[in-house]
N, C-alpha and C positions, 0 to 999 in steps of 0.2 A: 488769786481766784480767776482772773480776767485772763492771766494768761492758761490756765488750765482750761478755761473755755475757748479759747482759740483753738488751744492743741486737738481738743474733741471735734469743733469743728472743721478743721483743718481734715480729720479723717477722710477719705477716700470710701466709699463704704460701694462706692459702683464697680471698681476695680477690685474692694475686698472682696467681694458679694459671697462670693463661695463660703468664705470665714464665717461673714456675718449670719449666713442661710445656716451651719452646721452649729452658728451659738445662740439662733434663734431654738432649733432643732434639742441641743442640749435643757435651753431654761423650758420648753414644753414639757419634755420629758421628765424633768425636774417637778414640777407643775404638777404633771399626771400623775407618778409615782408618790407625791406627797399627797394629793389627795384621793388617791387609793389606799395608800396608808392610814391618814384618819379616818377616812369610813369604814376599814376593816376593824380599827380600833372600837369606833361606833357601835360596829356589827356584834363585837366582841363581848362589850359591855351590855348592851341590850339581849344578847344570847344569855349571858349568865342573872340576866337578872329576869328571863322568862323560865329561865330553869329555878331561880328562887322561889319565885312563883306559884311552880309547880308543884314545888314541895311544900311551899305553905298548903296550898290547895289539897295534895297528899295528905297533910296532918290532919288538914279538918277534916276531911273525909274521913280518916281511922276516928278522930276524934270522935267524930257525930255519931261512927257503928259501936262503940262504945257507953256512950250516956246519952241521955233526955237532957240534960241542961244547956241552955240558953242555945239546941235546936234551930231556933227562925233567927238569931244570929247570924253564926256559922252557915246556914245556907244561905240567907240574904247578904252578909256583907265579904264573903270568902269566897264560897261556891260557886255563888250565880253572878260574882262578878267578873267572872272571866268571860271577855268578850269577842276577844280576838287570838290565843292560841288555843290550835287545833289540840283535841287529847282523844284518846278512846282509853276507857276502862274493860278491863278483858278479867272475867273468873278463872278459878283455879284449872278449869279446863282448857281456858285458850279465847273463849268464846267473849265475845262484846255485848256486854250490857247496859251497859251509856258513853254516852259519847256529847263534847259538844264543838260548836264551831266549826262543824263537817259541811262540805256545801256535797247538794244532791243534785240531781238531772230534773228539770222542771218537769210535775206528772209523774213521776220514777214510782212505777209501783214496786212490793215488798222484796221482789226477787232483785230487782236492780239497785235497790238502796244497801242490800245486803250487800252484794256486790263490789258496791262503791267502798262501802265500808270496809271490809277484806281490802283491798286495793290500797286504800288508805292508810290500811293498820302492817300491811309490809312495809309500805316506804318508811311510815315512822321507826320500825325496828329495826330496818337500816340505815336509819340516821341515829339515835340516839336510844341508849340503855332506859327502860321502864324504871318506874320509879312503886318498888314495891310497897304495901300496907303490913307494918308487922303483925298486928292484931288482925287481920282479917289476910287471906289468901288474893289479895288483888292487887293487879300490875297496873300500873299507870302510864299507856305510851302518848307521847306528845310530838308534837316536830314544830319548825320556826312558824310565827304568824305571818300575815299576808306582808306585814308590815316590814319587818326582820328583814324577808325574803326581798321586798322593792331597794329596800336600801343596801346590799348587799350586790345587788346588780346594778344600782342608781351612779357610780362613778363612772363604770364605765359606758351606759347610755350619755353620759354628760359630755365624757373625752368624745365620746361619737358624735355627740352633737355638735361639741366645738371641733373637731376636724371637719366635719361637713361644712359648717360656715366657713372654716377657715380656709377651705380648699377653694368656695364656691368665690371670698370675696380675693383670694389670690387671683382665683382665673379674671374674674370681673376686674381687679385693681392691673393684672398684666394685657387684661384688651385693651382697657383706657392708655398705659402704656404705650404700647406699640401702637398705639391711635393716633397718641400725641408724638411719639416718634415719624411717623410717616406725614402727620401735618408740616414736622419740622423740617424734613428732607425736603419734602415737595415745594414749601417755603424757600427753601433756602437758595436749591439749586433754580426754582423758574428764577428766583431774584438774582441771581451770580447770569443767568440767559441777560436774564434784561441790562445788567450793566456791562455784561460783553458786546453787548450788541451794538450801542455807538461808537465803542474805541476800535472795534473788527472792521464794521463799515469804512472807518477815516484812514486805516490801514490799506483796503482794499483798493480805494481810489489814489492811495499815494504811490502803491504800488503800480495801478495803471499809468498813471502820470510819469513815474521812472521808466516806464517802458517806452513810453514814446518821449520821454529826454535825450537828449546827447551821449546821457554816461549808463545809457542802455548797452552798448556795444562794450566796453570797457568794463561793467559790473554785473553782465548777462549772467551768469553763474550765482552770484551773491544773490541778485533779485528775484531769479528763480527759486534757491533755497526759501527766501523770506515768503513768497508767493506760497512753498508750499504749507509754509509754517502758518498761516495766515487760511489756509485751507484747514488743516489742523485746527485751528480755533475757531472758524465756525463749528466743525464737524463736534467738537468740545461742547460747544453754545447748544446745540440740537442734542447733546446727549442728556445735558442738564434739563434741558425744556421735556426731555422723555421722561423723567423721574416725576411722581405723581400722577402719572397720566398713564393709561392702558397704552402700552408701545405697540405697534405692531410688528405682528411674530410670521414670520414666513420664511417659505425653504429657499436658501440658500447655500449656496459651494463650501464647505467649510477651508477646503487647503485656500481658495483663494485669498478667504475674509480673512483668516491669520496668514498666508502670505505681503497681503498688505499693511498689516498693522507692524510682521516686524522688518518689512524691506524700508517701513518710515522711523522706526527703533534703531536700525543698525549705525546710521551717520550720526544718531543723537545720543551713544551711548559710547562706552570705552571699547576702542579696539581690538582689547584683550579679552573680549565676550566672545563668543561662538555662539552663534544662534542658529538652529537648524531645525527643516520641518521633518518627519518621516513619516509615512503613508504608503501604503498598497493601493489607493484608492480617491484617487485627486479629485473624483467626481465625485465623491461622498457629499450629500445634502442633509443639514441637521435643521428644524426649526428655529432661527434667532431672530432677534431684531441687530443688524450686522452694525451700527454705530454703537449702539449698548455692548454688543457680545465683544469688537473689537476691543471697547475698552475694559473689560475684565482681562482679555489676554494681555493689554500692554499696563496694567496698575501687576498683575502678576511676573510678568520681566522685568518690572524696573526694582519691585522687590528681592527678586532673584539675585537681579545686576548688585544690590547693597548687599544680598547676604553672601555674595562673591568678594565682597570688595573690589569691585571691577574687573575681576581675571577668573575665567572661568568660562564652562560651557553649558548653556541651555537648549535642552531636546524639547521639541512642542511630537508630540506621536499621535497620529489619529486612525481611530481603530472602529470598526463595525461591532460592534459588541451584539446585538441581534435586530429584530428587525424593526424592535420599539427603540433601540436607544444607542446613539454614538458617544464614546468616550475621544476624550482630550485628556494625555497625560500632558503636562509640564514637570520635567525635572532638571534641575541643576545641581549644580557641582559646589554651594556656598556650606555655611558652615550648621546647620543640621536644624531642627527642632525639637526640643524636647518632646516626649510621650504625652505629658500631663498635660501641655498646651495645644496639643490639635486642634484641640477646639477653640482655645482662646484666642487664638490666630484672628480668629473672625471676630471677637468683639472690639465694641468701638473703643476709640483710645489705646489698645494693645501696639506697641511698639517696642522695637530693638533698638531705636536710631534715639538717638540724644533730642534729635529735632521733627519726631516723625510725630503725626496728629495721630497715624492708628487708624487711618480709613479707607484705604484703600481695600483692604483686603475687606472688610465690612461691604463697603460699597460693591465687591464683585458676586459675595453670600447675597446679597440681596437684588442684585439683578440675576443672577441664575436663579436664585429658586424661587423668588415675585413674579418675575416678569417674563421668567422661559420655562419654568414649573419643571427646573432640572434637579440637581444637585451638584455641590461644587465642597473638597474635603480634601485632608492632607493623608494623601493616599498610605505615603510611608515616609521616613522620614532617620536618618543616621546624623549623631553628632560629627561636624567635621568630615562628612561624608557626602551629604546634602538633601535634597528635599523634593520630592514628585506630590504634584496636587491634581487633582481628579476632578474632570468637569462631566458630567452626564448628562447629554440633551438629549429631546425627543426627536423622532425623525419623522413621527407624523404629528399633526396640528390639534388635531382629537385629544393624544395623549399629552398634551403641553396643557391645552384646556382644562382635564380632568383635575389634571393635578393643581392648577391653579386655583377652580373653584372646590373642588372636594377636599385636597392635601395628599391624595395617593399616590405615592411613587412606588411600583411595584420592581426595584432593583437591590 
């Protein structure tokens, strides 16, 4: 028993999620359909036992046109105790001469009550067959009581009710969600700032100190490198301390900002990458915050770099696409993505790598479309072919805002 309780909780059910949404999906529908099923049963039982009913009611009526015996009976304990389905009795002509359970127009004088009545006495003859008097020439038409009729529409106001709650506490239960996701982020990365920050500092002055040492001349290349690696990690420590916090977003060079990020990529990756920019338009300015935006482009190269297995060529293309919005393709030459995963790319935990945490590509989904109110999506995508992703920024400051606070991206 105890190990069957591990193996359930041992399930995955965030990585399932899709499964688990389409067998939530399933036992609702199971749910609803069985209890549409009983209350048509319901429906069904009580229909035929208001048509018993009515023919008891039918008998007594021939009954009573037939004899004087026990009269106040028969009308008091048969007749006059139908209280809730509607009838009209109609003579050999057609015409209605009692009727009960009929509802009128408050005030209805004689011409409108007829009316109603007529009105009435169709719908019942196309719902259900009269119930004739042998002994006497009279039709008996009836239709469902108010009652009949509530509960025969009553399942599914029910399911409507419960999808409304159940939508309303999904959205409510996925705000708190992504509430407590973004506390976690914000937590997490100003904390990773804060304990970068005294071993960056003791780097920094070690670094000075080798510079003015002896084996400055001797290790001037190494110390350089290290220097700028060390430049890198603060620039790392500022992007973390950005997370949680309103970045600022302003126009900047776009060839420049990923000219930078991958002329510091290129000595720190295998030499059998190709990495190249191409542009019509080197003065292109797109809305970012350029240490944040940097690092969507280099968490997306280095992912490229593993789906290359280190050999292979990535094209960074940047394109005007009009006068709201500049594209960034990224494509490379590694080994493909499936269709069904486009999307799952971006959630957290998804990985190819035996040792990958799955966040990077998470991390780039939410600084483009948080913090630059862009869009960022796996444009196309060949097995064994390789993979182009799509970043869409704004190029004015207005439309970066809109979409931050409203959700609008009009691409």
């Amino acid at each position: 028993m105890k190990n069957r309780f591990q193996d359930l909780t041992s399930i995955d059910f965030y990585q399932n999620r899709k499964q688990v949404k389409w067998l939530v999906v399933f036992v609702s529908l199971v749910i609803g359909v069985g209890s549409i099923w009983y209350t048509n049963r319901l429906v069904e039982e009580l229909r035929e036992r208001e048509r018993r009913q009515i023919e008891l009611l039918s008998s007594a009526l021939e009954y009573a046109s037939t004899t004087t015996d026990n009269l106040t009976f028969i009308n008091k304990e048969i007749i006059q105790q139908n209280y809730s389905i509607p009838i009209i009795m109609v003579d050999a002509s057609g015409d209605p001469f009692e009727y009960r359970n009929i509802s009128f127009k408050k005030n209805a004088d004689a011409k409108d009550s007829t009316k109603t009545l007529l009105s009435e006495l169709e719908e019942m003859k196309a719902e259900y067959e009269p119930i004739k008097l042998s002994e006497a020439d009279i039709r008996v038409f009836y239709r469902n009581s108010e009652l009949l009729t509530n509960l025969k529409y009553y399942p599914y106001i029910q399911l409507g009710v419960i999808l409304i709650f159940g939508v309303l506490a999904y959205t409510l239960f996925n705000q708190s969600k992504i509430a407590e996701q973004n506390r976690v982020w914000a937590g997490l990365t100003k904390e990773t700032a804060h304990q970068l920050g005294t071993p960056i500092a003791s780097l920094m002055a070690w670094i000075d100190y080798l510079r003015n040492s002896p084996v400055w001349e001797e290790n001037k290349e190494i110390i350089t490198e290290m220097d700028k690696d060390v430049v890198k990690l603060r620039m790392v420590t500022e992007r973390f301390s950005s997370i949680g916090s309103k970045p600022v977003i302003q126009a900047e060079n776009l060839y420049k900002s990923i000219e930078e990020t991958i002329n510091y990529l290129r000595p720190r990756i295998s030499t059998k990458v190709d990495l190249q920019i191409q542009t019509d338009a080197q003065d292109l300015e797109a809305m970012i915050n350029k240490p944040l935006f940097e690092w969507v482009i280099e968490n997306i190269c280095k992912n490229a770099v593993d789906a290359m297995k280190g050999k292979g060529k990535i094209t960074i293309e940047i394109l005007q696409d009009s006068d709201k919005f500049v594209l960034v393709d990224i494509k490379d030459t590694g080994k493909g993505i499936e269709k069904k995963n486009f999307k799952r790319v971006f959630n957290p935990g998804y990985s190819t790598r035996q040792r990958g945490w799955g966040l990077g590509l998470t991390l780039a989904k939410r600084i483009i479309e948080s913090y630059h109110g862009g869009r960022i999506f796996v444009r196309s995508s060949e097995l064994e072919q390789g993979t182009t992703f799509r970043i869409v920024l704004h190029s004015t400051l207005e439309g970066a805002e809109q979409f931050v606070t409203e959700g609008i991206l009009e691409y």
